[in-house]
C-alpha positions in Angstrom: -27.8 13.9 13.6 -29.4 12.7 10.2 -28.2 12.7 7.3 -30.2 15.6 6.0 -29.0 18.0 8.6 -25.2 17.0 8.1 -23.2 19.8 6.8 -22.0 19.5 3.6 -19.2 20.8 0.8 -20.7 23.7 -1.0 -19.0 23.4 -4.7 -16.6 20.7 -6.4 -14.1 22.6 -6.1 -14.4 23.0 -2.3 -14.0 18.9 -2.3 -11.4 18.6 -4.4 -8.8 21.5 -2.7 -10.5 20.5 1.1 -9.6 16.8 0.5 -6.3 17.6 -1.3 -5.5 19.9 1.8 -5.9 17.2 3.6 -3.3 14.7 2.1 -0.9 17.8 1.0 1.0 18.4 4.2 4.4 17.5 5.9 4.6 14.2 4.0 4.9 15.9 0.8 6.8 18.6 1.3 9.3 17.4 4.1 9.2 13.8 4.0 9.0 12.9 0.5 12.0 14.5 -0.8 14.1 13.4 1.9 12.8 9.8 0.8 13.4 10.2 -2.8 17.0 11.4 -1.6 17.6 8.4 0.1 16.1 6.1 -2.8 17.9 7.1 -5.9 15.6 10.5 -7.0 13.7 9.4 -10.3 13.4 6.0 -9.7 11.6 6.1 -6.3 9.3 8.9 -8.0 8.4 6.4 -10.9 7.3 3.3 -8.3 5.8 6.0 -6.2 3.8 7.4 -8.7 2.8 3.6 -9.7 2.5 3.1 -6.3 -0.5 6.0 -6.1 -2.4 4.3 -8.6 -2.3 0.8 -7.8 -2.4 1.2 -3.9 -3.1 5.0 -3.1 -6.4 5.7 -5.5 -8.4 2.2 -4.6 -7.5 2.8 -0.8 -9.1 6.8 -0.8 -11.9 5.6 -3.4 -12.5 3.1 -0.8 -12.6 5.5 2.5 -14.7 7.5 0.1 -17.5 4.9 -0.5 -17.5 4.3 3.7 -17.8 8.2 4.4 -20.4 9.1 1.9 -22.8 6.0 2.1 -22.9 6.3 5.6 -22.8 10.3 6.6 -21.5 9.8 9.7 -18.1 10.4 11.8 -15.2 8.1 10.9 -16.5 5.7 13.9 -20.1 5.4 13.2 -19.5 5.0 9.5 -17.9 1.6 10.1 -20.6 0.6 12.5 -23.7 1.9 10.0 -22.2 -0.2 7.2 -20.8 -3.2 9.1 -21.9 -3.4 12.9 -20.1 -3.2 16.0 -16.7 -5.5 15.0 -16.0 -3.7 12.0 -17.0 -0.2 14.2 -13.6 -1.0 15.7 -12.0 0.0 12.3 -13.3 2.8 12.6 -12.5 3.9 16.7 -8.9 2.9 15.3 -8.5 5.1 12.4 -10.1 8.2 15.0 -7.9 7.3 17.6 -4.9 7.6 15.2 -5.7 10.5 13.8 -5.9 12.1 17.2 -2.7 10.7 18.8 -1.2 12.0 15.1 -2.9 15.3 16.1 -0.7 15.9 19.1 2.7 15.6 17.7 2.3 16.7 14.2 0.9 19.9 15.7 5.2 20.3 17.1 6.8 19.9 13.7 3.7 22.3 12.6 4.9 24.7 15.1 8.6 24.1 14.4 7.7 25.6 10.5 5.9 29.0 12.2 9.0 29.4 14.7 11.2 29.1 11.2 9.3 31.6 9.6 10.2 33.8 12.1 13.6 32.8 12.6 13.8 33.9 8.8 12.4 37.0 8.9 14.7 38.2 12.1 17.8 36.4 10.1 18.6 33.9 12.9 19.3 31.1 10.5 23.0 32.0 9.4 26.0 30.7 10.2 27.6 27.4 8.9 25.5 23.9 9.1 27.4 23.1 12.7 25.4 26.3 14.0 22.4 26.6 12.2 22.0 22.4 13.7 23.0 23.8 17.0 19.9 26.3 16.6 17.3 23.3 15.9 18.7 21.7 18.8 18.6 24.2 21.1 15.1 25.2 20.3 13.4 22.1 19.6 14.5 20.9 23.4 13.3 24.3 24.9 10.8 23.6 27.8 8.7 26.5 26.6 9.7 28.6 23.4 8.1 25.5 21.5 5.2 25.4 23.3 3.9 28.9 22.2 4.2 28.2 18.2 2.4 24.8 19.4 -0.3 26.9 20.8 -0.1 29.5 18.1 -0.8 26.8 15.2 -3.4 25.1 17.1 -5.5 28.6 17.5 -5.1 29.1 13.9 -6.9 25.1 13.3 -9.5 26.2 16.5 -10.7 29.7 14.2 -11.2 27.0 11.0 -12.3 23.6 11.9 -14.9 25.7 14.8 -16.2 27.6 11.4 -17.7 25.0 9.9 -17.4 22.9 7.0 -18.6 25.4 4.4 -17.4 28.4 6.2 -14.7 27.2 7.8 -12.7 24.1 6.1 -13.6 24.5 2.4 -13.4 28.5 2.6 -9.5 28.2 4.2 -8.9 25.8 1.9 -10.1 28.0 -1.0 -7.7 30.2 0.2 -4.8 28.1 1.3 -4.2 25.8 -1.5 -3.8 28.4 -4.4 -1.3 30.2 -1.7 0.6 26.9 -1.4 0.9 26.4 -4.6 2.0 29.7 -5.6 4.7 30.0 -3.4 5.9 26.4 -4.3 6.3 27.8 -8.2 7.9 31.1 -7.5 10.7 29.3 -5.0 10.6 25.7 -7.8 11.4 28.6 -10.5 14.0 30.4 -8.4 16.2 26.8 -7.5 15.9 25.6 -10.7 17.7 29.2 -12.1 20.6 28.4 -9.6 24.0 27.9 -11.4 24.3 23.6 -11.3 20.7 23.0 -10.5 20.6 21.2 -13.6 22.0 18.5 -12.0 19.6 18.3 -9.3 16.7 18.5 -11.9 18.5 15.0 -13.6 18.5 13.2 -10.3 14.9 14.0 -10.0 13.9 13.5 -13.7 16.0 10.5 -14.9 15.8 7.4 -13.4 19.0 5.1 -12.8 17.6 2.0 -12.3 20.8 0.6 -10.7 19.1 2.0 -7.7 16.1 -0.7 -8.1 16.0 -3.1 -4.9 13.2 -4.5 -2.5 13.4 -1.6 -0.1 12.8 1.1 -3.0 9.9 -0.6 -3.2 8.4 -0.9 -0.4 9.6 2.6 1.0 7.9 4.3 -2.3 4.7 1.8 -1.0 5.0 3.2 2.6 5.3 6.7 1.3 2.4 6.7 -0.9 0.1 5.4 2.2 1.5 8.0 4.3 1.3 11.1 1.6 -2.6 10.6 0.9 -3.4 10.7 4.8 -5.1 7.1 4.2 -6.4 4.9 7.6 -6.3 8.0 10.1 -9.8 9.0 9.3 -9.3 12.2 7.5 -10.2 11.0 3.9 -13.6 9.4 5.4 -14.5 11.9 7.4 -14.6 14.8 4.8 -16.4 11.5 2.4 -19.0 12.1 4.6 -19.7 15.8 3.5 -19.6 15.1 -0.3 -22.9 15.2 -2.5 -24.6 12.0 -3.9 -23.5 13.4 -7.4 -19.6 13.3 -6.6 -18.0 11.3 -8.8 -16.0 9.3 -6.2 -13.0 8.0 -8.6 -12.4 11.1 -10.6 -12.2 12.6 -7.4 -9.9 10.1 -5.9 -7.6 10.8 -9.1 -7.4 14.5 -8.6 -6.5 14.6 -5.4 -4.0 11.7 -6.4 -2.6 14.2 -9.3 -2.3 16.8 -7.0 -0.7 15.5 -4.3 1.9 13.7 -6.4 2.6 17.2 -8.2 3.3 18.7 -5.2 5.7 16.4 -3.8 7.2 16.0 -7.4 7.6 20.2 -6.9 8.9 19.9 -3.3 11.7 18.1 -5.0 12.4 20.3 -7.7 12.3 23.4 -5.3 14.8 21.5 -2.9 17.5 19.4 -5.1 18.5 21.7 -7.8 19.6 23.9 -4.7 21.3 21.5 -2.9 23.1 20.4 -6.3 23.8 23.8 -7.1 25.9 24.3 -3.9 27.2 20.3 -3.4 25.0 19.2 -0.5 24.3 15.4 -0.4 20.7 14.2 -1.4 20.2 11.4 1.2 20.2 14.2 3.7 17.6 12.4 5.7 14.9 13.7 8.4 17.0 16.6 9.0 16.8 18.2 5.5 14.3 21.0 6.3 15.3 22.3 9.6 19.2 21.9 9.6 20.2 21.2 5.7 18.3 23.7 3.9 18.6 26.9 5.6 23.1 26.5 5.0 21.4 25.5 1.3 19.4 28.4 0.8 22.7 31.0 2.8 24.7 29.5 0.1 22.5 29.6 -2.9 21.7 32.5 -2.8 25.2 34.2 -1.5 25.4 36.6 -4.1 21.9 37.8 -3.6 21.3 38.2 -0.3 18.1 39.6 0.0 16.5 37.1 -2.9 17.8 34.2 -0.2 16.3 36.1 2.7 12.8 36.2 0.9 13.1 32.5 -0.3 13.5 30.9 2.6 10.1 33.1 4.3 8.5 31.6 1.6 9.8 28.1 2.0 9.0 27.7 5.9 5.4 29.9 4.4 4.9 27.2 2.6 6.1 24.3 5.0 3.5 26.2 7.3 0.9 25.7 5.4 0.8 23.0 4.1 0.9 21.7 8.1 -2.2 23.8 8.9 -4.2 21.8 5.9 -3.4 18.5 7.3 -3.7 19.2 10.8 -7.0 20.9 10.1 -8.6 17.7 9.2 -6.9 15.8 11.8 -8.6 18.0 13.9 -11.9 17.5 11.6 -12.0 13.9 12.5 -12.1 13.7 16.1 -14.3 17.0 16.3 -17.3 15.3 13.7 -16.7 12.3 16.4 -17.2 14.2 19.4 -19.8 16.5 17.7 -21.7 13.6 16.7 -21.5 11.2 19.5 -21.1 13.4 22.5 -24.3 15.8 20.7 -22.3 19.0 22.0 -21.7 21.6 19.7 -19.5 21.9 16.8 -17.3 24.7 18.8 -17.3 23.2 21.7 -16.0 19.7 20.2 -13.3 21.3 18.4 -12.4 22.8 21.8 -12.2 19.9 23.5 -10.4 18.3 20.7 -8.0 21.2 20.0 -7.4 21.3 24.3 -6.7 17.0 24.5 -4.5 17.0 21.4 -2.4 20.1 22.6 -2.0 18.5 26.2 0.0 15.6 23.8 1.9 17.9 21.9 3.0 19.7 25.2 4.0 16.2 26.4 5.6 14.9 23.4 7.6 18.5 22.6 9.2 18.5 26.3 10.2 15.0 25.9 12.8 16.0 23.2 14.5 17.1 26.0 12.5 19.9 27.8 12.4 17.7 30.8 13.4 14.1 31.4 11.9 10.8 31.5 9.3 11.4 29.2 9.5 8.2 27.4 8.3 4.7 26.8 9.7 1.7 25.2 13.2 3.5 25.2 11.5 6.2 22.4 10.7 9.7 23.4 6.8 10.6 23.4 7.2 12.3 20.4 9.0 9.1 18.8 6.7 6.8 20.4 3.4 8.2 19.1 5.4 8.5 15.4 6.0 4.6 15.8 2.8 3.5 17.0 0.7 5.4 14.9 2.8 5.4 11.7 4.3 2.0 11.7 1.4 0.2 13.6 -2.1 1.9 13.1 -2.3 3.5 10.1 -0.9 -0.4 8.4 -3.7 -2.3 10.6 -6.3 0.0 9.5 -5.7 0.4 6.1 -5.4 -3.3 5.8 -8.7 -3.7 7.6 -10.5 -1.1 5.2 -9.5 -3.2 2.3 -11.4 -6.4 3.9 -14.1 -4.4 4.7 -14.8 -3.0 1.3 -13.4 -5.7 -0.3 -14.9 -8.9 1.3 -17.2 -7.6 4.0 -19.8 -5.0 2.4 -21.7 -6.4 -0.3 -20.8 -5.6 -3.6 -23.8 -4.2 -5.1 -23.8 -1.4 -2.2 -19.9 -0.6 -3.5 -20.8 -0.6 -6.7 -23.8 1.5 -5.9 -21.5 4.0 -4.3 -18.5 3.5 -7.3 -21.3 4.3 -10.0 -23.3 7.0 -8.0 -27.1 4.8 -8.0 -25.8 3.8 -11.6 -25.6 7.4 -13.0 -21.8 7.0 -14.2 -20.7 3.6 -16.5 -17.7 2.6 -13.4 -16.2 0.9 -16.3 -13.2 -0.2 -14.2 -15.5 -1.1 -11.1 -14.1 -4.3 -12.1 -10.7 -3.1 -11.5 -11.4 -1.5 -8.2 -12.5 -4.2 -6.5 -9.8 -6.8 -8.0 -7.2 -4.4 -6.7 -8.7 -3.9 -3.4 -9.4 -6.8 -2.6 -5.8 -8.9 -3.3 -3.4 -6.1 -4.7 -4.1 -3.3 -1.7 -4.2 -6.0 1.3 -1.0 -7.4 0.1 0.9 -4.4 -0.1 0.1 -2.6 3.0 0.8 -6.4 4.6 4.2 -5.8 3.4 4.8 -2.3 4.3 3.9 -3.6 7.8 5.9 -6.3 8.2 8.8 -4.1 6.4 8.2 -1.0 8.7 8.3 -4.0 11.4 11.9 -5.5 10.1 10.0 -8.5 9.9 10.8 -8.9 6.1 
């Protein structure tokens, strides 16, 4: 497939809300407020935010250049631009995006079965029950499995559309959803009597919190929150227009994907404040913490709770059907493109592979025993690998490449779009991707490693 018969976005906006969909997703709204929990509130969101800039921004700009120049797949993007060693990059950041495929699609699943859970008022009870009820479901040998295959039908109908009919058209509709139902349940914590309190541990930064790990969790978080190194970001590059303005684009999608974790926060903390739940609640914060949050919140109004919390695990959701539709994006342009089979039939094959691992990894939680490798359970194991080792080595790699490997007039050619914009901080760019990006994702390695 050439370049002129590769699909493409059909509008700027389309780029900006498909891309955005991409990176919005589980890390924002689950895993970056329990992170700013556990590191202080503001101060974590003030190195975070720096952290976007300095690390997050040059690394997407970066994936950006790869995907457009070449117009190819993740893999063959790498190979077009640097030949078959640094195609290896590129095989890495599909794999990884695939293996990520398979058990994200479980905790995308574990938001539908919520939804409903909320709707037929099975969340109540005190903390010790409504934890016994994510316990007892999430090691079901089958009642997980159907919202598995439920949220992977719903990717199939998208990603098979197409990237004009399908991906930008769902996203068109998805994102302002999103972020509708994130104001209207933001607006309704923040009104909670002693959410101010929660809205000051968010907002004002105690800098007594300040240490090493701060740092280099904010760092990991920022890596993990734009969906950088698992293909995604290059993949929908490769559908943008030679007129794209590459870095504006880059800080849009930076802008809002900080927003919305900045909003997750302010829709979850000034609840838990407002009824004296601990902050540094960890992973469990979504599925066990906040539904006793939102029971006790919103005691005296029952049916204002009932409809808040359909709207939070809504919104949880969706924002999980974004990302893992381009997850699912990457490995289907791959097998589309190299296998020459049809886009439908690619995302079927994709959609059937991944779902085999997410059946594996969700009975491993306890569905049925010895599923499990290095003394992790699938699901933990894939979560390791990919998180803590792939996503590092290939991000680290894509800052070489770019940085050091592909000559600099072709990034600059790319940065400036053929010398139509000034790229007045080109200089910038490149300084920070080649010595400040490598650096820092070296560190969140070895950190995520407990090697420092």
């Amino acid at each position: 497939m050439n370049s002129q018969e590769r699909a493409s976005f059909g509008s700027k906006l389309g780029i900006v809300l498909a891309t955005a969909g991409s990176a919005v997703g589980l890390g924002n709204v689950w895993r970056f407020p329990y992170m700013t929990g556990e590191n202080g509130g503001a101060v974590f969101i003030a190195i975070y935010i720096g952290c976007v800039l300095l690390l997050g921004i040059p690394c997407m700009v970066s994936e950006f250049i790869i995907g457009r120049h070449s117009q190819s797949n993740t893999a063959r993007a790498y190979r077009k631009m640097g030949g078959t060693g640094w195609g290896l990059v590129g095989y890495m950041s599909v794999l990884t995006g695939f293996l990520i495929t398979g058990y994200y699609a479980v905790v995308s699943g574990w938001c539908l079965q919520y939804v409903w859970a909320s709707m037929c008022g099975e969340l109540s009870g005190d903390s010790a029950a409504i934890a016994d009820y994510f316990q007892t479901f999430s090691t079901h040998p089958w009642r997980p499995l159907l919202w598995l295959a439920a949220i992977m039908l719903l990717t199939f109908v998208v990603v098979a559309g197409g990237v004009r009919r399908g991906i930008e058209r769902a996203s068109k509709l998805l994102m302002p959803i999103l972020f509708l139902l994130l104001l209207i349940i933001v607006v309704a914590s923040c009104l909670l009597p002693g959410a101010g309190a929660g809205v000051e541990f968010l907002l004002k930064p105690d800098f007594g919190h300040l240490s090493r790990g701060v740092f280099l969790s904010a760092l990991g978080q920022s890596f993990y929150s734009l969906s950088l190194a698992m293909g995604c970001v290059c993949t929908y590059a490769s559908y943008f227009s030679r007129d794209t303005d590459l870095g504006k684009s880059a800080i849009q999608i930076g802008i809002i994907d900080s927003l919305v974790a900045i909003m997750a926060g302010l829709m979850i903390f000034p609840a838990a404040f407002s009824v004296g739940v601990n902050p540094d609640s960890g992973p469990s914060l979504i599925f066990i913490t906040l539904p006793n949050v939102f029971q006790q919140a919103f005691h005296a109004m029952p049916a204002v709770g009932y409809v808040v919390a359909i709207m939070f695990y809504g919104l949880l959701s969706l924002a999980a059907l974004t990302s893992l539709i381009s997850l699912v994006e990457v490995s289907t342009a791959f097998c589309h493109e190299e296998l020459h089979i049809t886009r439908s039939r690619a995302t079927l094959l994709v959609i059937s592979a991944a779902s085999l691992i997410g059946v594996f990894c969700s009975l491993s939680l306890g569905g049925v025993d010895g599923l499990s490798i290095w003394g992790k359970s699938l699901f933990d194991a894939f979560d390791f690998v990919t998180g803590q080792v792939f996503l590092p080595i290939a991000g680290f790699l894509t800052c070489i490449f770019i940085g050091w490997s592909v000559p600099s007039n072709i990034v600059r050619d790319e940065f400036t779009n053929g010398g139509k914009l000034r790229g007045t901080y080109f200089a910038t760019y490149l300084f920070l991707v080649r010595y400040v990006c490598p650096i820092c994702i070296l560190l969140i390695f070895l950190n995520q490693l407990n090697v420092i």
